[in-house]
N, C-alpha and C positions, 0 to 999 in steps of 0.2 A: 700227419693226418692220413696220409697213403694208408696205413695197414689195415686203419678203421674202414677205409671204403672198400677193403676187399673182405672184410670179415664176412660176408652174407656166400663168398662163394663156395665155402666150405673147405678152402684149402687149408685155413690156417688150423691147427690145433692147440688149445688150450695149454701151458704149461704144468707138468707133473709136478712143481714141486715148487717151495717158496710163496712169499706174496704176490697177489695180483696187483698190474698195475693201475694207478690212481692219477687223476689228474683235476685240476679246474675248468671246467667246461660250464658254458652257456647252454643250458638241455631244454629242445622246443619238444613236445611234446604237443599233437594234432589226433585231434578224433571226430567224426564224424557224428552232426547229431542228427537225431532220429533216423541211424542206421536200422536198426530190426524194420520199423514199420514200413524203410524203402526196400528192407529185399523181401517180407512177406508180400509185398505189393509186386515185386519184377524182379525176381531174384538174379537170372542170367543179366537184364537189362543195367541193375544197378551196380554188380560187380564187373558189368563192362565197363561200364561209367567212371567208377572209384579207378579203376585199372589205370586205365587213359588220364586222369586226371593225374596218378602218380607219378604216367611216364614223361606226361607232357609237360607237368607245371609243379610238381614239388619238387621231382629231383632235379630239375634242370636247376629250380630256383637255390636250392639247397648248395648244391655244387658253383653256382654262380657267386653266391655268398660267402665263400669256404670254405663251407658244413660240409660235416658224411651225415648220411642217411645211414644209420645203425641198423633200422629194420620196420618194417611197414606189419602192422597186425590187422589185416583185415580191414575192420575202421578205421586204422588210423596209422600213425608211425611214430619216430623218435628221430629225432637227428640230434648232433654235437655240431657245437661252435668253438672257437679259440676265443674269437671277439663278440661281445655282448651287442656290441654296433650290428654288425652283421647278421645275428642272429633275430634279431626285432627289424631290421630292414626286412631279412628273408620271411618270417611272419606276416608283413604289410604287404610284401607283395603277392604271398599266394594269396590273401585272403582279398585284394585291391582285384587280383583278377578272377579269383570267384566270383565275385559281382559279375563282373560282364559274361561271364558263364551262364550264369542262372537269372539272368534279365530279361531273357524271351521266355522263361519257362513256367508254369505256374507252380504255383508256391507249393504246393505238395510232393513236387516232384523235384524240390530243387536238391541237390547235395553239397550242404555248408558244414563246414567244419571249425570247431572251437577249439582255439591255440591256448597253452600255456607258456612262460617260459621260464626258468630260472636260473641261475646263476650258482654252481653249488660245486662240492667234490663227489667226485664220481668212479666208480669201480668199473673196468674196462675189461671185459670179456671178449673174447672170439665173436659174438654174432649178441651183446646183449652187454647193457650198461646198468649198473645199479649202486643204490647210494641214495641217502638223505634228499641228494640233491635230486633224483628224475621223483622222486616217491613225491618233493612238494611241485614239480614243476606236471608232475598228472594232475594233482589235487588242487591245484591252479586250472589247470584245462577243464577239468570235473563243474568249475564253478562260472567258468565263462560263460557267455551267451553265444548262440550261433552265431556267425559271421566278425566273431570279435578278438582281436589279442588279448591277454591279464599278462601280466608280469608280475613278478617280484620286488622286493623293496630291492633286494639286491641290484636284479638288474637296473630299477630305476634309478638307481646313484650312479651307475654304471654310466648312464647313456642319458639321464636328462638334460642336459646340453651339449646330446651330438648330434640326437633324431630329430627331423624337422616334423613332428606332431604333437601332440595335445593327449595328455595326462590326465584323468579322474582319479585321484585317491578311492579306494571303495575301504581303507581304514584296515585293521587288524582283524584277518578271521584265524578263528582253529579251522585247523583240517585236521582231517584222520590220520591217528599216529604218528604226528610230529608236534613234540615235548612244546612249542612254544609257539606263540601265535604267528600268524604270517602274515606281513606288510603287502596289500596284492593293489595294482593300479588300474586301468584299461587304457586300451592307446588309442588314443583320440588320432587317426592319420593327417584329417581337416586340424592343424592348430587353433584356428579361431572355433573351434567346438568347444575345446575347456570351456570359454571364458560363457560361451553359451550354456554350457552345461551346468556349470558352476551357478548362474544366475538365475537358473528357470525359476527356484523357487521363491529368490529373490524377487522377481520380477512379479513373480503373479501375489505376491503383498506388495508389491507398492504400488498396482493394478486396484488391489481392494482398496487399499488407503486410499487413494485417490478417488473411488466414488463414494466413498463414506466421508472424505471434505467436501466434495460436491454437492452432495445432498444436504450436509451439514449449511453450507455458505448460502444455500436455494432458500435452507428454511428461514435462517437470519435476514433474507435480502425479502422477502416476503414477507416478514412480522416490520420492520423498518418502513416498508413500502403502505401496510396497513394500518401507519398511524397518521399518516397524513390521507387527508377525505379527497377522494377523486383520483388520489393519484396511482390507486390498484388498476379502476378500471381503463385509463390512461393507457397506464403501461399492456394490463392483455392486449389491447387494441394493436398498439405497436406492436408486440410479439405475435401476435396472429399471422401479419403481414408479414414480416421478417426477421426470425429471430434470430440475424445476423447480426439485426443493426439495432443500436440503442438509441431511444428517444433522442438526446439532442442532436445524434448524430444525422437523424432522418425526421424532421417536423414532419414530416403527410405521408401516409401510409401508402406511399410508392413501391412499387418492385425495384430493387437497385438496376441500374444498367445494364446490361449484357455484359460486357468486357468486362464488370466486374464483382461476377460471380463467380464463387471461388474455381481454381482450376485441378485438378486431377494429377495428386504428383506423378511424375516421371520418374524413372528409376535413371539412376547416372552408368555413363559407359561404364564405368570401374565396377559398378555393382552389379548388374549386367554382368559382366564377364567372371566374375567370382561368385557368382551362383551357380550352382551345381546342377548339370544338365546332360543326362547320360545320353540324351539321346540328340544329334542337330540341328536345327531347324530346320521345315522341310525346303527340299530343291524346290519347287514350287514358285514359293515366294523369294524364295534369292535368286530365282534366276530375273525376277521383274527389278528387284534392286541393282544386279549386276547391269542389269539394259540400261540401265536411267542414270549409274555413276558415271560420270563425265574420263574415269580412269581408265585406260583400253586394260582388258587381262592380258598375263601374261604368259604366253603359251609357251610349253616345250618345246625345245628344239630337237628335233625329228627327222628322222632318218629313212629312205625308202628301202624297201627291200623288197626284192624280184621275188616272185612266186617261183618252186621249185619242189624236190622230190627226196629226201633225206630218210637214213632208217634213225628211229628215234629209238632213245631207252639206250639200257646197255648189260652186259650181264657181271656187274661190280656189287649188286645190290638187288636182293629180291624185290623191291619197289618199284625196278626199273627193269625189271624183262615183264613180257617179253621183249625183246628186240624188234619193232615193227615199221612197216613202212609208209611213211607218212606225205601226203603233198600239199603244199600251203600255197593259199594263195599270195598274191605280191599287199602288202600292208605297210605303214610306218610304223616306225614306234622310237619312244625314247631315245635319244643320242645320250641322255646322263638318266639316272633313275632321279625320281619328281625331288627339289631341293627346299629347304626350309623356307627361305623366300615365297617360292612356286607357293606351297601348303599354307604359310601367313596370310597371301595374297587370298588365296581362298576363304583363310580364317576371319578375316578380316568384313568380307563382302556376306557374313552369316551362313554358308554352305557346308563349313567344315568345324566337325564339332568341338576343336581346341585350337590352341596358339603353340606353336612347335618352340623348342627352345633350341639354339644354337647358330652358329654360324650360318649366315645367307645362304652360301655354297654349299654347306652339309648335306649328304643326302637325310630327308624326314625320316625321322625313324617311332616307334612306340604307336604306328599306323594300325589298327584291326582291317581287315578285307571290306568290314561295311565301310571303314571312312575313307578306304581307297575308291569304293566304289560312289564314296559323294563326290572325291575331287574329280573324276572323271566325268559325271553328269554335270556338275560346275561347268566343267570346260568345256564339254557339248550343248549346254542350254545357254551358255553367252558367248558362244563363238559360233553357233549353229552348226559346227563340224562333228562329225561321229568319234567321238572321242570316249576308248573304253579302257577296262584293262585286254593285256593281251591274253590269247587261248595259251597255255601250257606247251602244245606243239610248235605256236609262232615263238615261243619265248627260246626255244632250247633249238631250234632253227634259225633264228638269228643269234642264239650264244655259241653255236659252232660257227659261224662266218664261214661257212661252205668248208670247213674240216671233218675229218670221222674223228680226228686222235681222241686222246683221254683227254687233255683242255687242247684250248683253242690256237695254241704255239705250240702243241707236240707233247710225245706221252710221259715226257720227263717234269717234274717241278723246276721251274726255272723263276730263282730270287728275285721279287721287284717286278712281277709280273702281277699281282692280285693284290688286294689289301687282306691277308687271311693272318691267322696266328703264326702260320708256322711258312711265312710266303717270304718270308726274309725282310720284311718290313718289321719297324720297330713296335710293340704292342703301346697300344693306346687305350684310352677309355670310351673312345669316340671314333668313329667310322673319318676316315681322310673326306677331303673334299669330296666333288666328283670332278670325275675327268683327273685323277692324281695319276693312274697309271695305264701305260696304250691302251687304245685301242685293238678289238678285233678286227679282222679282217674285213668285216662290214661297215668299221669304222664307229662301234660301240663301246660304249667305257662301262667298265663295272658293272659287265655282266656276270661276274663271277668274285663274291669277297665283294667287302663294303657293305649293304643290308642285306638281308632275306626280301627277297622281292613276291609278291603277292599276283600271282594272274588271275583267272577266270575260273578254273575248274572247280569242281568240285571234288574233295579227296578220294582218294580209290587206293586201295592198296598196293594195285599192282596193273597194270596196262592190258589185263584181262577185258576183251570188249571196247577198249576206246575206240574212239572214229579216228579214222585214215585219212580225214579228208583237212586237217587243220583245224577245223573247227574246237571250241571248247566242250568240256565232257558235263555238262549241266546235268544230269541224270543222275537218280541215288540216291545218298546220306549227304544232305547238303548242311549239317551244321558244323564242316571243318570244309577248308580251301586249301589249294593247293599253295607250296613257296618254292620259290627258287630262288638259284645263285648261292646258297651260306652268306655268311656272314664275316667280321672281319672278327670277330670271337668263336670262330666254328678254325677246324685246321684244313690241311687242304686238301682233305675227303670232298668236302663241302663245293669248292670250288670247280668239280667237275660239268662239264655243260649237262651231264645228262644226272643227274642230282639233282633229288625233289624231296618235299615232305609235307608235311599236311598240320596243320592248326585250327582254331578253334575261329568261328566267322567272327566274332562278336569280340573278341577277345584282343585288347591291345599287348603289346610287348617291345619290350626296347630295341630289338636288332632286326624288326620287321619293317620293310619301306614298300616302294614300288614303281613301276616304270610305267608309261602310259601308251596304249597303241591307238593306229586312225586307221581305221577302212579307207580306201579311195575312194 
């Protein structure tokens, strides 16, 4: 897969002579709809947009999955897969987080894009792939709906009992110039959709059927009622009153009892929590529940740190000069970044808008900046303490532990020091506990490796203009926030204390957490 992901740099050259190579490949095929009418509307605007959205969320996704990204065309792109799995995962998840992209935005403006994918043989060029197989896996994307996957029959034999989602057959279509019909499905991500999907039309006939017996059984109980004398007008008399209750049931045209008029179902925890809700209920009203559960919360454990005078940035990365000087005031913050438990606890009490999956211990990961910034209000409106994230300059002032070097133990990589890729820890699928390895000199765990951590700022390119004074950079383009620390999937570039990047506010991801700071 290596040679594919270099073919866009121009080094490789095409073979003079022989056949080209051929292989089996899973081919995603993404285009953007209603591209023309977004760039006649903002042309600079929306080729920034598409840009960012390539650098940030398809090819990270792509490479995450084990795809090359063959080549991006403007509206859209091509990537190859080895495995059908992965390639219908990578499809779910750009298009799961285009959602949270275009959730604040209005609908005119949003930039969604229609996936295909297929399963085919494929002709392997320098910088371009062709073959039966990408010709049906466009003509699949061609037929999709905004914000949707299609697949193939192929792939779906592939993967229908690997992917945990929900399938519509849409049956056999032609597409353009390919000899034989094509099996195309859509991918349900919710699996309880099939079965919704599948019944809608089921459901609204036996919706009819049932008020045509209705009416049916009214007329028969009214012609029956009309041959015995007295007993029509009897009966209205009672139904007038309450057409709840039937004559023997109620002799005297009473109102039944309080207590036993009917009551208003309630919806059950379970359904509750399996209904779909992008957005979480507001602080407001959880913080009056969290006052009144008899449970104490459960606060981080927190660490002080003296105010002081540090040059921040560094000159490793244009994101990080300039080199400037920075003074913070004394603050706490996190001793572990916030842990599964910590986020349940929240999830639990309605402030935080999901249920974390993993170990107690784990740090929370698949966090967007807005849900960091619930559990923070959480923990400031039922413990009444100023509980935030921290500013970008408290963060990278407490991950040197009063050091300048490159990390926090010296300018060398030293194994078993960080939870990174390449930190000499064994690779995992999942971030180590917290607290797995030392402390800084502050006596901080994993501030560096383990999640992407989530502060205050608001992105900036580059340290042009920030304040000197610790404070957070709220000013600007606030729909991406600032991350620090990497990851324990990032190498140990990542891990340097002065190592930042920028994401989408809205946007959850799987290696994004975060740690929490307190004013005095």
């Amino acid at each position: 897969m290596g040679e594919i992901r270099n073919f866009r740099s121009g080094n490789d050259e095409p073979p003079t002579h022989g056949p080209m190579p051929r292989r089996l490949a899973a081919i995603i095929v993404g285009d953007i709809a209603s591209y023309s009418r977004l760039m006649q509307a903002d042309e600079e605007g929306t080729h920034v947009r598409v840009k960012r959205i390539e650098r940030d969320l398809i090819q990270p996704s792509i490479v995450e999955h084990h795809g090359s990204l063959v080549k991006t065309t403007g509206d859209g792109f091509i990537a190859i897969f080895d495995s059908p799995v992965e390639a219908v995962r990578c499809s779910i998840v750009i298009q799961q987080n285009l959602i949270g992209r275009n959730a604040s935005l209005p609908k005119e403006t949003r930039i969604e894009y229609r996936i295909g994918v297929n399963l085919g043989d494929v002709i392997v060029e320098p910088d371009d792939v062709y073959g039966d197989g990408v010709n049906i896996a466009t003509r699949i994307e061609g037929i999709a709906e905004p914000g949707q996957v299609f697949i193939s029959g192929a792939i779906y034999e592939q993967i229908k009992h690997k992917v945990v989602c929900g399938y519509e057959s849409l049956g056999d279509r032609k597409v353009k110039n390919i000899t034989d019909p094509v099996r195309v499905y859509k991918v349900l991500p919710d699996a309880d959709a099939v079965g919704r999907t599948r019944g809608r039309r089921e459901n609204a006939l036996i919706f009819l059927l049932g008020i045509t017996l209705s009416v049916m059984a009214a007329g028969v109980l009214w012609y029956l009622l009309a041959q015995t004398p007295g007993r029509v007008g009897e009966q209205a008399a009672v139904t007038t009153v309450s057409p709840a209750t039937s004559p023997a049931a109620s002799p005297s045209p009473q109102p039944p009892p309080r207590e036993a008029a009917p009551q208003t179902p309630q919806p059950s925890p379970s359904a509750a929590s399996s209904s779909p809700s992008p957005a979480p209920a507001p602080i407001q009203s959880t913080s009056q529940s969290a006052s009144q559960s008899p449970i104490p919360v459960r606060e981080p454990e927190m660490v002080a740190i003296r105010g002081g005078s540090f040059a921040m940035g560094s000159n490793d990365d244009p994101t990080e000069r300039p080199v400037h000087q920075v003074t913070v005031k004394p603050f706490s913050i996190g001793k572990y970044p916030v842990t599964v438990q910590e986020w349940n606890e929240c999830a639990a009490a309605k402030a935080c808008g999901f249920t974390a999956i993993g170990k107690d211990d784990a740090p929370v990961s698949n966090v967007s900046w807005t849900d960091a910034q619930q559990y923070a209000a959480y923990l400031a409106q039922a413990t009444k303490k100023t509980y935030r994230l921290p500013s970008e300059a408290e963060w990278e002032y407490a991950a040197r532990g009063g050091t300048q070097t490159k990390y926090w133990w010296g300018d060398k990589l030293q194994p078993g020091m960080a939870g990174c890729k390449d930190c000499g820890d064994l690779a995992a699928e999942q971030p180590a506990k917290v607290g797995s390895f030392r402390p800084n000199p502050f006596g901080l765990h994993d501030m560096g490796g383990g999640v992407d951590q989530w502060v205050e700022d608001c992105w900036h390119k580059t340290y042009q203009g920030a304040p000197g004074d610790g404070s957070a950079w709220s000013s600007g383009d606030c729909s991406a926030h600032v991350l620090r620390s990497g990851s324990w999937k990032n190498d140990s570039r990542y891990v340097r204390p002065s190592n930042r990047d920028g994401y989408d506010t809205n946007v959850r991801y799987p290696t994004h957490g975060f740690r929490v700071a307190l004013s005095p």
